[in-house]
C-alpha positions as CSV (number, residue, x, y, z in Angstrom):
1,X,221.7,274.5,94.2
2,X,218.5,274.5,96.3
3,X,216.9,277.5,94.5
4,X,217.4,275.3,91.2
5,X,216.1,271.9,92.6
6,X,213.2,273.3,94.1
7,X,212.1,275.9,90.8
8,X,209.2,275.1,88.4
9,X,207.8,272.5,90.6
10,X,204.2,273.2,91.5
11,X,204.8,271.2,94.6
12,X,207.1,270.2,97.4
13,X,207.7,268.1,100.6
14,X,210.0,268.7,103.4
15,X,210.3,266.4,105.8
16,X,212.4,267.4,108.8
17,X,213.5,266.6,112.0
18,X,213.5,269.3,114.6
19,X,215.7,270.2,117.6
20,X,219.2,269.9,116.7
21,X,221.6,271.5,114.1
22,X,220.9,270.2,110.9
23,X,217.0,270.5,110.8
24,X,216.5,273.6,112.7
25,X,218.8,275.2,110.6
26,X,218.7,274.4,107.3
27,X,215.0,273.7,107.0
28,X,213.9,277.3,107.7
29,X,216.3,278.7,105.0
30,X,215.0,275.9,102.4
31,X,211.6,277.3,103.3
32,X,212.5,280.6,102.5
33,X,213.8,280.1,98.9
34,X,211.0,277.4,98.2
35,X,208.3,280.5,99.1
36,X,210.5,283.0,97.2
37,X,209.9,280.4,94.3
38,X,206.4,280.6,94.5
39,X,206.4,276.6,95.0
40,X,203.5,275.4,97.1
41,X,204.8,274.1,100.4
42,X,203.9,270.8,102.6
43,X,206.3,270.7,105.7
44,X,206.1,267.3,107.9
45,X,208.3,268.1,111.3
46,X,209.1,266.0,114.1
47,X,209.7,267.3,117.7
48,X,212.4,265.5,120.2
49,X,211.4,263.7,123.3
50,X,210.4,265.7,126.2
51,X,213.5,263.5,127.9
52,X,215.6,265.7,124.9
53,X,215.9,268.2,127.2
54,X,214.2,272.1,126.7
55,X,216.6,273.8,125.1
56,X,216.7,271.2,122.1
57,X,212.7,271.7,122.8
58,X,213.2,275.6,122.4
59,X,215.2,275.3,119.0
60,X,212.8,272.9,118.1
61,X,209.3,275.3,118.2
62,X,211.3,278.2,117.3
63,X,212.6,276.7,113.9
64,X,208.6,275.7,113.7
65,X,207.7,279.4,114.1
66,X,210.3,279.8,111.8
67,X,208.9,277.2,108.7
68,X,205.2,278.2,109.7
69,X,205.9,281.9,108.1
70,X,207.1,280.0,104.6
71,X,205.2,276.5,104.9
72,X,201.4,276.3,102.9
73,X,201.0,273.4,104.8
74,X,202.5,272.0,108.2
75,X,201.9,269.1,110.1
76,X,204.2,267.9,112.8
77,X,204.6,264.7,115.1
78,X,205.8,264.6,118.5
79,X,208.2,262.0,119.3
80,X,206.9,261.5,122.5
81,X,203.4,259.8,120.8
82,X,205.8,256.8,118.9
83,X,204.6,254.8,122.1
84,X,201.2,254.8,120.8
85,X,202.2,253.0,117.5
86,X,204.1,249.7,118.8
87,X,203.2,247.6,121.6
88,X,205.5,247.8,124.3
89,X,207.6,244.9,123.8
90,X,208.8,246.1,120.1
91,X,212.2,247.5,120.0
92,X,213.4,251.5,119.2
93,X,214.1,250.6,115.8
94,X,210.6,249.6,115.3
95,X,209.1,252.8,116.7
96,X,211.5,255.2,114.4
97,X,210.2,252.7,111.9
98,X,206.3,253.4,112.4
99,X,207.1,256.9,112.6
100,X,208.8,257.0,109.4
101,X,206.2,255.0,107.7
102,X,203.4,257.2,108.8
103,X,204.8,260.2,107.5
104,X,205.9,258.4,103.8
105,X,201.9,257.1,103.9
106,X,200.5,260.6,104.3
107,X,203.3,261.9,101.3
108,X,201.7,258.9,99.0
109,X,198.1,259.3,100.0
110,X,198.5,263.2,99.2
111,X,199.5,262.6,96.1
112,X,197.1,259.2,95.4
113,X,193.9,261.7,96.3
114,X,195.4,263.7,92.9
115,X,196.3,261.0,90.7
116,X,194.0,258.1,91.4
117,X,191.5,257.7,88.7
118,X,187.5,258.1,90.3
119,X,184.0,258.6,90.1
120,X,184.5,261.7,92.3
121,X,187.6,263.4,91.5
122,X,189.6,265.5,93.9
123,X,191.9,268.0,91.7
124,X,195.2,269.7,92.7
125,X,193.0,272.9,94.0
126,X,190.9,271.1,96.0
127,X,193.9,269.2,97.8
128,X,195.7,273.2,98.0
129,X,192.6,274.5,99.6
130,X,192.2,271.9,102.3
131,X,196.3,272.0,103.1
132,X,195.7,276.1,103.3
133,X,196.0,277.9,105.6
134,X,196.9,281.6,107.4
135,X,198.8,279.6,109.9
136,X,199.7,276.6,108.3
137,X,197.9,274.0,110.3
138,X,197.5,271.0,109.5
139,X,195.9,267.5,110.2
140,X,196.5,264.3,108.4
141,X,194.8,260.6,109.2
142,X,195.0,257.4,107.0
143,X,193.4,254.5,107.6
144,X,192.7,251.2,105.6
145,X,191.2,247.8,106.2
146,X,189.7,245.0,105.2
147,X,186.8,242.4,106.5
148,X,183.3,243.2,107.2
149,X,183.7,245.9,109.1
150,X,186.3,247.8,106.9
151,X,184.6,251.4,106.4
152,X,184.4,251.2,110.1
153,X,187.7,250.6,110.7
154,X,189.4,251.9,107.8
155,X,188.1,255.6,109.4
156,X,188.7,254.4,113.3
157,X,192.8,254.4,112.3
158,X,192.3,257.4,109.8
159,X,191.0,259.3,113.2
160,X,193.6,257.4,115.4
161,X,196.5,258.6,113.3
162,X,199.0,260.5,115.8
163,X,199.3,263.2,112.5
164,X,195.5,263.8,113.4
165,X,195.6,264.8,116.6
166,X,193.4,261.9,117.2
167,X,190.4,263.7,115.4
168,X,189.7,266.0,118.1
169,X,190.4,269.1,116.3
170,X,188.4,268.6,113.4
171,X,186.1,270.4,114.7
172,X,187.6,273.5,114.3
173,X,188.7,272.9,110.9
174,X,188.2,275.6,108.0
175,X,188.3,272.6,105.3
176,X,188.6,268.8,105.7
177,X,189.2,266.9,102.3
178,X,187.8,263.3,102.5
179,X,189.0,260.3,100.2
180,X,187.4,257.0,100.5
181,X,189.6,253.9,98.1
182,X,189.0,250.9,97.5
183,X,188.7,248.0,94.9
184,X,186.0,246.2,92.7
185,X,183.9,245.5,95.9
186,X,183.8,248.7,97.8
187,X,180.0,249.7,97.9
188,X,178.3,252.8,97.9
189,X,177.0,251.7,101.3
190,X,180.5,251.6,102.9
191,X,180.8,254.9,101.4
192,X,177.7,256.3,103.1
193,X,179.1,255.0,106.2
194,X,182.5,256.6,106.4
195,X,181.1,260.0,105.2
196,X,178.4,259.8,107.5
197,X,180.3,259.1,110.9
198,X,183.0,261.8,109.3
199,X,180.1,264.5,109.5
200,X,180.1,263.8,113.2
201,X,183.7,265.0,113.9
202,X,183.6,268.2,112.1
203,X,182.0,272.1,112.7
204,X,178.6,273.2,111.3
205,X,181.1,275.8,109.0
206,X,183.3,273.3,107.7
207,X,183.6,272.8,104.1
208,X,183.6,268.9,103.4
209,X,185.9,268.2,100.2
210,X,184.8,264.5,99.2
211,X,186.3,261.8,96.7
212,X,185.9,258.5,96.1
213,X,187.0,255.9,93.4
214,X,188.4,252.5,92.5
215,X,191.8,251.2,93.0
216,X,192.9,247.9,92.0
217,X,195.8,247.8,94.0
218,X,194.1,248.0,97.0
219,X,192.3,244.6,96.7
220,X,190.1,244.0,99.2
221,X,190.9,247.0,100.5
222,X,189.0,250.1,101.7
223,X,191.6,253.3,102.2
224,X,190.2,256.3,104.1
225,X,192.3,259.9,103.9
226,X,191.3,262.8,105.5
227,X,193.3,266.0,105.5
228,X,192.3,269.4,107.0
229,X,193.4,272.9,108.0
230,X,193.2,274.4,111.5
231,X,192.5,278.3,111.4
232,X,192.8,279.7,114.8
233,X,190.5,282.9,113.8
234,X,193.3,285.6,114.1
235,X,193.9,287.8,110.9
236,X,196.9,287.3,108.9
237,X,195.8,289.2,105.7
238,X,199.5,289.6,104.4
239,X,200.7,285.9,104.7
240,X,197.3,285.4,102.1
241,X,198.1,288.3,100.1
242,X,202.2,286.7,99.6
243,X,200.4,283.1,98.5
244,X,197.8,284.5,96.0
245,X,201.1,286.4,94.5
């Protein structure tokens, strides 16, 4: 039944989460038959609290190890950073619910940098190309605001987003794919901005995938998205040789 959902789609998200029964086990095995379909692959994995205990920990990374091998694409968020998304008088359900929302917002934006309509397009291969890589790395930050300042802060909560890392390894990313979104008003000034400071996060050797167009649904609105690939320099000639088969 899985081998049938999953065939003749040119693209598919998994979103699991790690440690116990359910996710560590099954989640591998969809992995497998999703790469045996040739289907490209974007894994989003949550890890337990450190107060989980190590052994749900250790099933955790190992079932990671396990999706890295099929995955195109990972990108994971530890539990333990939900703190960093409420203020501390919000309740649990409002932390699980920031989590969730962060990882349906990078699902959407993925697919918005595709679909939306702009002056600089980003196609399906540039999107595969920065999600790409021998080790299935992967960064994600959205941010969007409005006001005066918006550029400015728009790319300040891109670069804040937990799913980023903070923006602290950008700098060793192989590709980072930029989209800056916004409506009727956004300027090509606002634009200059956000590319500009984005420039100053990232290697001399990075390749900078850029897009930018109109979107009436965001208003007022300016929407930054960055997603990028972390290659750790090792050789992994076979897992490229699998994907360009």
């Amino acid at each position: 039944e899985i081998r049938e959902a999953v065939r003749g789609h040119s693209m598919i998200f998994l979103c699991v989460g790690l440690g116990g029964g359910t996710g560590s086990g099954a989640a591998p095995e969809i992995c497998r038959i999703v790469r045996e379909e040739g289907v490209f692959l974007v894994v989003f994995a949550t890890m337990p609290f450190t107060f989980e205990g190590a052994r749900r920990r250790e099933q955790a990374e190992n079932a990671l190890e396990t999706i890295g091998r099929y995955a195109n694409a990972v990108i994971t968020f530890d539990n333990d950073r939900m703190g960093e998304l409420i203020v501390p008088k919000d309740g649990v359900a409002q932390a699980f619910a920031a989590a969730d929302k962060i990882i349906s917002q990078s699902i959407r934006a993925s697919m918005n940098i595709v679909f939306r309509s702009g002056i600089i397009r980003i196609g399906m291969d540039d999107l595969l190309s920065a999600l790409n890589s021998k080790k299935s790395r992967c960064l994600f930050g959205y941010g969007v605001a409005k006001g005066d300042n918006r550029s400015h802060e728009a790319l300040e909560q891109a670069l804040k987003c937990p799913l980023l890392e903070r923006g602290k390894l950008l700098n060793d990313a192989r590709a980072v794919l930029v989209q800056v979104a916004g409506g009727e008003t956004m300027t090509l000034y606002e634009v200059q901005l956000v590319m500009d400071e984005v420039t100053k996060h990232v290697g001399e050797n990075t390749q900078i995938l850029f897009g930018t167009g109109n979107d009436k649904r965001l208003g007022n609105s300016l929407a930054v998205t960055i997603i990028s690939s972390i290659d750790d320099g090792e050789s992994d000639d076979s897992y490229e040789d699998s994907y360009e088969e």
